[in-house]
Structures are given as structure tokens and as C-alpha cells.
N, C-alpha and C positions, 0 to 999 in steps of 0.2 A: 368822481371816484369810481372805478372801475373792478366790479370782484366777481369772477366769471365772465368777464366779459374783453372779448377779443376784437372788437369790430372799429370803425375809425366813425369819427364825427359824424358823417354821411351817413351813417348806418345804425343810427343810434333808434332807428324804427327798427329796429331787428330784437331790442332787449326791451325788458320792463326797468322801469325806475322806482323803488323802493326805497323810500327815504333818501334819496338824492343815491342811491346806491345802484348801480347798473347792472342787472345780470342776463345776460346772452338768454331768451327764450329758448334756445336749441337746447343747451348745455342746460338748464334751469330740468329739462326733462330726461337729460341723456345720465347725466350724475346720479341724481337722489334714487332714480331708477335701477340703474346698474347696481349701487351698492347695495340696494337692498335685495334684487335678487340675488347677488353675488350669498351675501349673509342670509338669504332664506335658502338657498340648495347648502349651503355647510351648515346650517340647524335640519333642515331635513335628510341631512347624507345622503344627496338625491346622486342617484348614478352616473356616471360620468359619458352613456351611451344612450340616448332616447331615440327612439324609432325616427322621428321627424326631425331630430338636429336638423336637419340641411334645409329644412324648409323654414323651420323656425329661425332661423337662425340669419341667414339670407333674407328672406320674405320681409321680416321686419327690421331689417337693417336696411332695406331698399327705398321704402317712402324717405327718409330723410337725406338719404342720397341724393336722388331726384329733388327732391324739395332745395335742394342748396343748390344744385347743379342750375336748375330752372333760375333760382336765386341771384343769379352770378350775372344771367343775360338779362334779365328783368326783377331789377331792383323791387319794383313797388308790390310784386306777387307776393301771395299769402297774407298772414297773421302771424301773433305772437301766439295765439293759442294753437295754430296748427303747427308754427317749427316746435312749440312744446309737445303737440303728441307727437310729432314726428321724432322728436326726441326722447319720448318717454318709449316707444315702441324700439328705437335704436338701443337704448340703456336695456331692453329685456333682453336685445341679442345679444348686447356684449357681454351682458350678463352672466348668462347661459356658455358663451366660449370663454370669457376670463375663469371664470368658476372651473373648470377643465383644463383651461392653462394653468392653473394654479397647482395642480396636481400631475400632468403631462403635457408641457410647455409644446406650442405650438401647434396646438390642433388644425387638423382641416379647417377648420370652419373659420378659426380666426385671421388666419391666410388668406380667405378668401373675402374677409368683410373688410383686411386692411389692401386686398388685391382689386377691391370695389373701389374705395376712397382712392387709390392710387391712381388707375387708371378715370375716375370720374374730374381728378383734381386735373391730370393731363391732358385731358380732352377740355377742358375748360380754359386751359393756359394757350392751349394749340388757338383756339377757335377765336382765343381773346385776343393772339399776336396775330395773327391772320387778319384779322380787322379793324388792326391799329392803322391810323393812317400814313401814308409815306412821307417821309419827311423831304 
């Protein structure tokens, strides 16, 4: 059974098992993370402009980029507890720019954390059929 969790057979070292219940380590961190800062800047009416957005924002949305991109070429790198911080610090960025989208839909920031996964996912596809072998 599979909840939270996106990954095939081969990859089932990438999630914890929970009562026979599978949840994706990445996502285990990136969710619970997100919604709750999402719901702690609207119980704080925190501003919708902070001096460091762009570093914040960026900065910690970058390890788990990396961490999946590295992921993709060698399977057996890392831990369940690092794609979970790595997803626990990704959930604070999204956090932080969904919280803002929410209010002025499409901010800088979030264009550019879906302009990161875009381009990380591309280079990953290129690199993978490049080394497919010829048939």
C-alpha cells in the first residue's frame, strides 16, 4: 500500500515503512513542513515581503534539489533521514512562497523554485538519454 509515496519497487529504499504503509522520506518532510508554515505566517499575518525572501527561499529549496538530482545517477546515495531534512527545509521554502501565492499568485520566488525543479528535472532526462545505450 502506498500513501505518499511515488517511487517503483526498486526504490522502495527511498521511503520508510509504517505499518506496512509506505511514505516517500522526501515528501514525509516537504508536506507536514509546508502546511504548517503555510498556517503559522496566516496565524502570524507575517508580511508578505522579508528582506531575505530570495535567499530563503532559494537557499533552502536547493539541498533537496541536489539531493534528488545526485539521487537519479546514483541510486544508493544518502538516507531516509537526509531526503527527510532535505525535505523538511524544501516544505519551509514552499512554504514561505505558497503563503504569498496565496495572496499574490505567482511570485518571484515561486517561479523560480518551480524554474529550479524544471530545469533540474531536464538535465537529468538529457544526461539519462545520452547514456542510454544504442540499440
Amino acid at each position: 500500500m502506498f500513501w505518499l509515496s511515488h517511487h517503483r519497487g526498486d526504490e522502495l529504499h527511498r521511503t520508510y515503512d509504517l505499518g506496512g504503509v509506505r511514505l516517500c522520506a522526501r515528501c514525509l518532510g516537504v508536506y507536514p513542513v509546508m502546511f504548517a508554515a503555510i498556517a503559522a505566517q496566516i496565524a502570524a499575518r507575517a508580511p508578505l515581503a522579508w528582506r531575505w525572501d530570495a535567499a530563503w527561499t532559494l537557499a533552502l529549496f536547493a539541498p533537496a534539489v541536489a539531493d534528488w538530482v545526485v539521487g537519479r545517477f546514483a541510486p544508493a546515495f544518502g538516507s531516509n533521514p537526509w531526503r527527510t531534512l532535505t525535505g523538511a527545509l524544501a516544505g519551509l521554502a514552499l512554504g514561505r512562497s505558497l503563503y504569498i501565492h496565496l495572496q499574490r499568485p505567482f511570485p518571484i520566488w515561486l517561479l523560480a523554485q518551480g524554474a529550479a525543479v524544471t530545469v533540474a528535472a531536464l538535465a537529468v532526462i538529457l544526461v539519462a538519454y545520452a547514456r542510454r545505450p544504442a540499440r
